[in-house]
Residue frames as qw, qx, qy, qz and C-alpha x, y, z in Angstrom:
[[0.679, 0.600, -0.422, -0.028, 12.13, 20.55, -8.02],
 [0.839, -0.543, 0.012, 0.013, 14.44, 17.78, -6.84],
 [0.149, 0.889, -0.432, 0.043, 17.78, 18.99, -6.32],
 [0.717, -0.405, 0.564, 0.058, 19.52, 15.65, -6.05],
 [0.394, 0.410, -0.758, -0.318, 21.15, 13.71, -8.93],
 [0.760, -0.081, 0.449, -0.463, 19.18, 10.79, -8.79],
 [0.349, 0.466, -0.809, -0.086, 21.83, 8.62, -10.26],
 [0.357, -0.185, 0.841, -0.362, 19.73, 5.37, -9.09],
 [0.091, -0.105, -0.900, -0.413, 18.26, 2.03, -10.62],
 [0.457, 0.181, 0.279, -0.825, 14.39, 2.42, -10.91],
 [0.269, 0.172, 0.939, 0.126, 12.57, -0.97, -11.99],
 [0.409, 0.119, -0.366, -0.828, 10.70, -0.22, -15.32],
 [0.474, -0.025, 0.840, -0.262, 7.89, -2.01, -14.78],
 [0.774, 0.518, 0.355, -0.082, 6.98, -3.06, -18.41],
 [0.771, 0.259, 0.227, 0.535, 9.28, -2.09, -21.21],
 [0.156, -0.338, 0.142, 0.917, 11.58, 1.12, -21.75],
 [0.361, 0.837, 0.275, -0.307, 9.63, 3.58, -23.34],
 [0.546, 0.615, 0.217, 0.525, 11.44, 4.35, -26.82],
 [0.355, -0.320, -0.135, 0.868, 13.55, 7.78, -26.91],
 [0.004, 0.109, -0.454, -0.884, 11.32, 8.94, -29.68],
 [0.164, 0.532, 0.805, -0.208, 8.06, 7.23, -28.31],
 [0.301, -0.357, -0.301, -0.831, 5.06, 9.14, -30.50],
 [0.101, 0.255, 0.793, -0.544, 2.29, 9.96, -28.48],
 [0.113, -0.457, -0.733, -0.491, -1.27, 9.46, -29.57],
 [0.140, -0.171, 0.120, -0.968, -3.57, 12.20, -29.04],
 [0.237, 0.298, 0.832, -0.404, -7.11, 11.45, -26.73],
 [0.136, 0.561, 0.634, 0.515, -10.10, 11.14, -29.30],
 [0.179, -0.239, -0.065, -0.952, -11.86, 14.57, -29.52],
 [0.602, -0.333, -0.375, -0.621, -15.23, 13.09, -28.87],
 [0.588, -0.110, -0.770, 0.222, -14.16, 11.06, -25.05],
 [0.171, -0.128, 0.446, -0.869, -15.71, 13.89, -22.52],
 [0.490, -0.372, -0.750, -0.242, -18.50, 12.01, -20.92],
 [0.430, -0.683, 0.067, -0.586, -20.82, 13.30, -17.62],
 [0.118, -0.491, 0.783, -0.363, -19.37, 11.93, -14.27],
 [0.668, -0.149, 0.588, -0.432, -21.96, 9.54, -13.88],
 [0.715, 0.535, -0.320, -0.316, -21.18, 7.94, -17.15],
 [0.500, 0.349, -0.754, 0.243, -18.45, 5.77, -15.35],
 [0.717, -0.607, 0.103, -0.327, -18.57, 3.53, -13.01],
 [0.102, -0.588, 0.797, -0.095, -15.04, 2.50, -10.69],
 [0.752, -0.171, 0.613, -0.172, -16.30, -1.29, -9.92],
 [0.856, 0.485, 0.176, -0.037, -16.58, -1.47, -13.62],
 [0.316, 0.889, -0.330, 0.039, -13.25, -0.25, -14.55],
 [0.416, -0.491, 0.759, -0.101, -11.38, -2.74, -11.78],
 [0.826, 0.275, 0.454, -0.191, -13.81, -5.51, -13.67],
 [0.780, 0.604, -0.130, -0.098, -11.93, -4.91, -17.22],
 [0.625, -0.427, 0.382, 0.530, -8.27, -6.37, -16.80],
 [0.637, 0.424, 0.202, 0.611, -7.63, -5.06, -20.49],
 [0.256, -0.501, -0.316, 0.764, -8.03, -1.38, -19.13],
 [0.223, 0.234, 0.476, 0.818, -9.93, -0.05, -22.07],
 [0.262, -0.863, -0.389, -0.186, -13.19, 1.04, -19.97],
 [0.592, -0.392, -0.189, 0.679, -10.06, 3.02, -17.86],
 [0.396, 0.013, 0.385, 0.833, -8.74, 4.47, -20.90],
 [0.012, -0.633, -0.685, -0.361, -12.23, 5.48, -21.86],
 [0.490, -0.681, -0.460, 0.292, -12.59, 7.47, -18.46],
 [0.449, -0.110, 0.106, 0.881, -9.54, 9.39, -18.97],
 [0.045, -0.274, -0.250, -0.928, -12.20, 11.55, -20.69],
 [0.284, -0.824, -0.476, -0.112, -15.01, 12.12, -18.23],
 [0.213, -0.870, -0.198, -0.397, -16.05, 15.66, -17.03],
 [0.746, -0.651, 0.120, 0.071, -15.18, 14.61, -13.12],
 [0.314, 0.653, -0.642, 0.251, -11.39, 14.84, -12.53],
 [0.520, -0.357, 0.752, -0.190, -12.00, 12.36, -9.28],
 [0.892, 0.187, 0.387, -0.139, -13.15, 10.00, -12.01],
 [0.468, 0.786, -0.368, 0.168, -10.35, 10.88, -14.37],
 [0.074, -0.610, 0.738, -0.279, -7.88, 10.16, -11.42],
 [0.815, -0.158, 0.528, -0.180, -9.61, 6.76, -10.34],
 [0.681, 0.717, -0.136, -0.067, -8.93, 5.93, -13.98],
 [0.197, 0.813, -0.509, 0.201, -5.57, 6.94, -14.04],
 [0.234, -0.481, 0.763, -0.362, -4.67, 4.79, -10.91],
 [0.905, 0.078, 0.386, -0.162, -6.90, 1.57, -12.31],
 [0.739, 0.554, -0.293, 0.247, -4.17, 1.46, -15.50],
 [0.118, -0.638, 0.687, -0.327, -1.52, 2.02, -12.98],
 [0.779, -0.214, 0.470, -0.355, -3.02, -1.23, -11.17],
 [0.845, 0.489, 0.191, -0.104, -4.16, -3.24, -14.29],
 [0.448, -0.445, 0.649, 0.425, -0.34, -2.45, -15.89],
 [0.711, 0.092, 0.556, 0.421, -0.76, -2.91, -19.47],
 [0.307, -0.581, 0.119, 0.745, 1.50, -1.22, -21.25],
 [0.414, 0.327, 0.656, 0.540, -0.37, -1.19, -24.56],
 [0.197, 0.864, 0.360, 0.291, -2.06, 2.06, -23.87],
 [0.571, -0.478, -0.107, 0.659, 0.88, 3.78, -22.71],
 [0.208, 0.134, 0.161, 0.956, 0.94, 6.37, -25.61],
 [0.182, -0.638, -0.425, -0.616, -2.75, 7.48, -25.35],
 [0.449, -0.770, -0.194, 0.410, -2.22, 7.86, -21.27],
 [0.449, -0.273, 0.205, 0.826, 0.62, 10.36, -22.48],
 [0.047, 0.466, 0.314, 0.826, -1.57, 12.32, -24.57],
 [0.437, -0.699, -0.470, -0.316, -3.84, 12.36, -22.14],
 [0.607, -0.513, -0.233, 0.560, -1.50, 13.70, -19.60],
 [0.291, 0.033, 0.146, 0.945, -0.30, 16.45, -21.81],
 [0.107, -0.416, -0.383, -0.818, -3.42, 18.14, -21.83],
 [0.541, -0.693, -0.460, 0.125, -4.85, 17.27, -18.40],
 [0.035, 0.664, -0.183, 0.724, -4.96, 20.69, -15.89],
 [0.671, -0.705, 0.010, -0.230, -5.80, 18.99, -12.66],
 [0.020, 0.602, -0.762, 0.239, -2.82, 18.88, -10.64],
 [0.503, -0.269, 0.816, -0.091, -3.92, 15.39, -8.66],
 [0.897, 0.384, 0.217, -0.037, -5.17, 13.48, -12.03],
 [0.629, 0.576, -0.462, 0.244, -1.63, 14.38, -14.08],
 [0.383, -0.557, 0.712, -0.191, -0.01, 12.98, -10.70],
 [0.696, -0.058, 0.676, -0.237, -2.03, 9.98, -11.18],
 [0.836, 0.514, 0.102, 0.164, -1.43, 9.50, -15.03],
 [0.190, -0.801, 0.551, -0.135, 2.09, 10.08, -13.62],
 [0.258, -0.516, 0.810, -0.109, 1.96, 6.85, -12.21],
 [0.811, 0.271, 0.430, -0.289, 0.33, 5.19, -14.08],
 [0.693, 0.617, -0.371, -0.016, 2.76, 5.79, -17.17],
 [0.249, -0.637, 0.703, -0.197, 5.39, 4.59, -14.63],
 [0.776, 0.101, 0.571, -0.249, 3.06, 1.39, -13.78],
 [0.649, 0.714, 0.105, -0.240, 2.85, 1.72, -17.82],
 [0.855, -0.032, 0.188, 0.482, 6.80, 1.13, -18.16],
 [0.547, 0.584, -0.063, 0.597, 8.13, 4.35, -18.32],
 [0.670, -0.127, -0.442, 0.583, 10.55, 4.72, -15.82],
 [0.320, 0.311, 0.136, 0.884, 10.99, 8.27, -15.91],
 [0.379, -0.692, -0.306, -0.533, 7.63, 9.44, -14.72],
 [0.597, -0.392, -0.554, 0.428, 8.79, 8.16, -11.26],
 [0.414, 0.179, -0.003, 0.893, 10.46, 11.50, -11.15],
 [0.208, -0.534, -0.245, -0.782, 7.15, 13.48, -11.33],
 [0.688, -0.480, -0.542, -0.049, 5.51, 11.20, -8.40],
 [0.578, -0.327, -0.327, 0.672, 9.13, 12.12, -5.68],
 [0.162, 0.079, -0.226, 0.957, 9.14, 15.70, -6.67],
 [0.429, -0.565, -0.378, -0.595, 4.90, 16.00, -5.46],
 [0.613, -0.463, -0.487, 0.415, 6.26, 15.19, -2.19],
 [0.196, -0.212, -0.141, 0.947, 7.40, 19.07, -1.78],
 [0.089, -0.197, -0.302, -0.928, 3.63, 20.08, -3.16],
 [0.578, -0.045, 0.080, -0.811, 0.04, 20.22, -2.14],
 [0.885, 0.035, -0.268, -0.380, -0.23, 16.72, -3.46],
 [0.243, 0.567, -0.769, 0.165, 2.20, 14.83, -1.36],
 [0.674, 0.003, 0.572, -0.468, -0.38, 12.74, 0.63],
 [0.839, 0.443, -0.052, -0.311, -0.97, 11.39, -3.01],
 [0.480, 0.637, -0.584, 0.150, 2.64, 10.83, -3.71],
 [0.158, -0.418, 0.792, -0.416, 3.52, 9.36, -0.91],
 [0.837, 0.022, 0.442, -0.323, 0.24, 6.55, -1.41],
 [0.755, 0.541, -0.344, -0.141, 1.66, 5.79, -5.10],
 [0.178, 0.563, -0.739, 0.325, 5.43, 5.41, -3.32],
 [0.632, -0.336, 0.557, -0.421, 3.65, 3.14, -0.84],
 [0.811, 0.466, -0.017, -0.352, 3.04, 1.09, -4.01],
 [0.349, 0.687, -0.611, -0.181, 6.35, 0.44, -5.23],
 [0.925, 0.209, -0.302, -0.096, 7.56, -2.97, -5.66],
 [0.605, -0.091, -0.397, 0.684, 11.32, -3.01, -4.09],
 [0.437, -0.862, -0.167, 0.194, 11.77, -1.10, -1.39],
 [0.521, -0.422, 0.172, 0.722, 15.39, -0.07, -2.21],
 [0.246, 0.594, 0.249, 0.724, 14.25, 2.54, -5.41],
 [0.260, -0.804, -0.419, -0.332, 12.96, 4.17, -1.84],
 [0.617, -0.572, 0.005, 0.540, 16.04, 4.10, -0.20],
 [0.500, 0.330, 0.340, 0.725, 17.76, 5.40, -3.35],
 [0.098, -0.745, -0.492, -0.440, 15.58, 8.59, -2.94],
 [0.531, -0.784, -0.282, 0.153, 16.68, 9.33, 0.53],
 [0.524, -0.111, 0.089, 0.840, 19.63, 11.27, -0.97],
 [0.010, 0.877, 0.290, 0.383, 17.13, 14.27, -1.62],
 [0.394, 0.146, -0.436, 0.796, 18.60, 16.98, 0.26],
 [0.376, -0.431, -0.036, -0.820, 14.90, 18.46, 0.59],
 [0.321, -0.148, 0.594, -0.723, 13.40, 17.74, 4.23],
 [0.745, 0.254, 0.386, -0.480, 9.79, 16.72, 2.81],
 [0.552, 0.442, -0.632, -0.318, 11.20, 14.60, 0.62],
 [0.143, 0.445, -0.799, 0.377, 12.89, 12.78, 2.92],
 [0.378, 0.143, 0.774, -0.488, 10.08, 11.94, 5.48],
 [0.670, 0.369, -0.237, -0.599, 7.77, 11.78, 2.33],
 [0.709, 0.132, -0.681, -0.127, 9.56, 8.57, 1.24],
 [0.064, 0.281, -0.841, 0.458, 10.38, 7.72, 5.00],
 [0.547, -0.061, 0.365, -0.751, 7.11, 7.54, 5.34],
 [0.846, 0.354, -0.266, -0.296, 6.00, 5.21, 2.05],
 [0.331, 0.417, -0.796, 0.288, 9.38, 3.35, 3.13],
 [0.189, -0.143, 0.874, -0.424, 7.59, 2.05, 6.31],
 [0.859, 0.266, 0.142, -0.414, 4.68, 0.59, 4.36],
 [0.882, 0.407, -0.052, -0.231, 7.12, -1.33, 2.34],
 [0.017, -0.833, 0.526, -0.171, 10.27, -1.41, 3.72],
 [0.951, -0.142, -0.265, 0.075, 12.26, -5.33, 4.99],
 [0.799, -0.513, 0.016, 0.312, 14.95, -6.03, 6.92],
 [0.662, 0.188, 0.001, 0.725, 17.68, -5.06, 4.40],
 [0.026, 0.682, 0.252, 0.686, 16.07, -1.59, 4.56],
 [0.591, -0.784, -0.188, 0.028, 16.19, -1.27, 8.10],
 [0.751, -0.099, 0.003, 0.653, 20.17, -1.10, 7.82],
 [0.319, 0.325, 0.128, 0.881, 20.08, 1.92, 5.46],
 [0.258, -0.747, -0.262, -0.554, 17.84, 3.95, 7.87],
 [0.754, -0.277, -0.346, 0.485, 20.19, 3.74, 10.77],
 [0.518, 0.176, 0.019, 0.837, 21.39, 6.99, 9.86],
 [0.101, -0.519, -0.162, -0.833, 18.93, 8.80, 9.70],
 [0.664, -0.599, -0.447, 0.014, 17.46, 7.60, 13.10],
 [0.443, -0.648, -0.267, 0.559, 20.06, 9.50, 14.30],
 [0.242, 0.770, 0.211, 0.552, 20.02, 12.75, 12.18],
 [0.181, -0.420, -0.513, 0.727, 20.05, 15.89, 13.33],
 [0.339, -0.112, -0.470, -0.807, 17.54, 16.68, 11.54],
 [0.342, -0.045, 0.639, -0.687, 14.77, 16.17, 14.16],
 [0.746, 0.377, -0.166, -0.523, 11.71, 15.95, 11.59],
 [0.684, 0.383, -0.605, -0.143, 14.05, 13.41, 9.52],
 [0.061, 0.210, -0.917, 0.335, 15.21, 11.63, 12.77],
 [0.669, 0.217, 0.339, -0.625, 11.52, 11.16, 13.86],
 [0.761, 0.410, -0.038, -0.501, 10.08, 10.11, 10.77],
 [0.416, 0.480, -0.773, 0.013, 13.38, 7.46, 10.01],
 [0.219, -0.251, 0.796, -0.505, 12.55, 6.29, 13.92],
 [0.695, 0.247, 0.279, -0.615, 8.71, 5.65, 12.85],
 [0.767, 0.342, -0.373, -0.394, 9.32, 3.81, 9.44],
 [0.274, 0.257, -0.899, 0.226, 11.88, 1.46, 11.57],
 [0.278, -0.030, 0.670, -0.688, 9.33, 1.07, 14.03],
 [0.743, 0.325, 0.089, -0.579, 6.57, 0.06, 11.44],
 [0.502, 0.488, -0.707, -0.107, 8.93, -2.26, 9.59],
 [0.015, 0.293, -0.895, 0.335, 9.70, -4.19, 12.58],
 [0.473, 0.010, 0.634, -0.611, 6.34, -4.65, 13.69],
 [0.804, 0.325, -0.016, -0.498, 4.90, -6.07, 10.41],
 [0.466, 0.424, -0.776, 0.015, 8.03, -8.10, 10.01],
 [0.010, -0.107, 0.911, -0.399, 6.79, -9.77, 13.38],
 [0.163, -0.393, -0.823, -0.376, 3.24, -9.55, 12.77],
 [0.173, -0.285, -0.623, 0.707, 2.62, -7.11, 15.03],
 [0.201, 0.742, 0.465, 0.439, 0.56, -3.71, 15.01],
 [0.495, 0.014, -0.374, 0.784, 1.77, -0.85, 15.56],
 [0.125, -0.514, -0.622, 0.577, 1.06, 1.63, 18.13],
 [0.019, 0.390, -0.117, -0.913, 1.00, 4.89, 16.30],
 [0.574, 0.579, 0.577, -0.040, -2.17, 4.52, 14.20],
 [0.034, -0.152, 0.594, 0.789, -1.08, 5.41, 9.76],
 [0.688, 0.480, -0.001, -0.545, -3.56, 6.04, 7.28],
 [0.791, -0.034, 0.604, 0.091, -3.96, 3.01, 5.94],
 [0.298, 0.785, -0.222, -0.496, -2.48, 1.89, 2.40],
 [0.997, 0.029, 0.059, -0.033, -1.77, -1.11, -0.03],
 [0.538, -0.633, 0.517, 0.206, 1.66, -2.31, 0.55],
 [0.367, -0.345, 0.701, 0.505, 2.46, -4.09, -2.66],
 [0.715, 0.519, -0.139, -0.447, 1.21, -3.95, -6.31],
 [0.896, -0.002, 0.438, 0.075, 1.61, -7.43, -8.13],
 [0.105, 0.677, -0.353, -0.637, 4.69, -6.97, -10.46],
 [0.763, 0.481, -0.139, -0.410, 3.95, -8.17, -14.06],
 [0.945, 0.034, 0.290, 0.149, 5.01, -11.57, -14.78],
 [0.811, 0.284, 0.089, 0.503, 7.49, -10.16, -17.88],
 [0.102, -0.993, 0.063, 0.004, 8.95, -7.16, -16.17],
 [0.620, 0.565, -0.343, 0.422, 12.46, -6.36, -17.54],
 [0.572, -0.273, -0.274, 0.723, 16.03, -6.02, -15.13],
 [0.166, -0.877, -0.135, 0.430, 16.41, -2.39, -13.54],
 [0.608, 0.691, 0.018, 0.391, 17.28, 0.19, -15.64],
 [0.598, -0.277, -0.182, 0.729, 20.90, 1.03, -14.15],
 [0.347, -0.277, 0.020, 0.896, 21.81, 4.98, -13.42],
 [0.074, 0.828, 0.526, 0.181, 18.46, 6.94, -14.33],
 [0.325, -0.021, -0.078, 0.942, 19.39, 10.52, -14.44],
 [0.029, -0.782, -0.385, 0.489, 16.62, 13.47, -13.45],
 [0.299, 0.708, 0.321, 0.553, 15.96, 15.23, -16.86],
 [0.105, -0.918, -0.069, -0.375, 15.02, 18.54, -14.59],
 [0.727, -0.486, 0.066, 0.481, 18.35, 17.89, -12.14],
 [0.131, 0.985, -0.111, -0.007, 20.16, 21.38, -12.95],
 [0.248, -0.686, 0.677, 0.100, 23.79, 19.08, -12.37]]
């Protein structure tokens, strides 16, 4: 759980989700055998309805590839039927990825699920979505976690996507004393710099894409998001 007040602007990328948003339940009849989908096809529809379709095969890696082609693809017209389909998914890394995909999908909120998988089993995942993000400063915003693997979680996604302004706010933590966090602040400055010059850097990263294209009619940040599950 993330124990920060995350009192910070988070760019909806499609429209606010309603406060009262119904969600539409996945048809009864959409379980289909893994080999019933195929990913090349699913990048191939830009409407995302062979995605949506997916959401119901057998295979949970084919359920998550899904999940993370609507993330991609962005349109927020099936945002309620991803949301049923999240309530009822049981794999832990597909409801990450129809996480972010309702994010992608323009509700803000989900972000929330994505930072607190950095403290779980799935945080390799979390941390590829976060690699994703459009501005780099919702990732500074984040670095007020108080939890450790948060921290180097986003420090990490932060040096895939990080710029110059973002080098300022990570000054601090380069010196921490928080070894781990001083490390991992030292690295994301150290990757920044080197792509800002065209370099490569020494330390070899699992690769990851660095920027998702942001929809042409994507509204202003929503100002002062507040962490439903924040206990303050």
């Amino acid at each position: 759980m993330l124990a920060c007040v995350c009192s910070f602007a988070i760019p909806d990328t499609r429209a606010q989700s309603a406060t009262n948003e119904s969600v539409e339940p996945p048809p009864q009849s959409s379980m289909k055998t893994s080999g019933d989908v195929d990913s090349e096809k699913l990048d191939a529809d830009d409407s995302g309805a062979s995605a949506v379709r997916a959401l119901g095969n057998r295979d949970p890696q084919r359920r998550q590839i899904a999940a993370e082609t609507l993330a991609r693809i962005a349109n927020n017209r099936h945002r309620r039927l991803v949301q049923g389909y999240r309530l009822q998914e049981r794999d832990a890394r597909v409801r990450l990825a129809l996480d972010w995909a309702l994010y992608r999908l323009g509700k803000p909120e989900s972000l929330f699920a994505v930072v607190r998988a950095l403290d779980t089993t799935q945080r390799e995942q979390a941390i590829e979505y976060l690699s994703r993000l459009d501005d780099p400063t919702t990732l500074v915003a984040l670095l007020k976690s108080p939890k450790r693997l948060v921290k180097t979680g986003v420090l990490e996604a932060i040096g895939h996507v990080g710029d110059e302004r973002t080098l300022r706010e990570l000054e601090p933590l380069v010196a921490s004393t928080d070894l781990e966090v001083a490390a991992s602040a030292q690295l994301a400055v150290t990757e920044i710099e080197a792509r800002m010059s065209g370099r490569n850097t020494a330390i070899e990263t699992p690769s990851r894409p660095r920027q998702v294209n942001r929809p042409a009619n994507q509204p202003a940040p929503i100002d002062r998001l507040v962490d439903p599950t924040d206990p303050r």
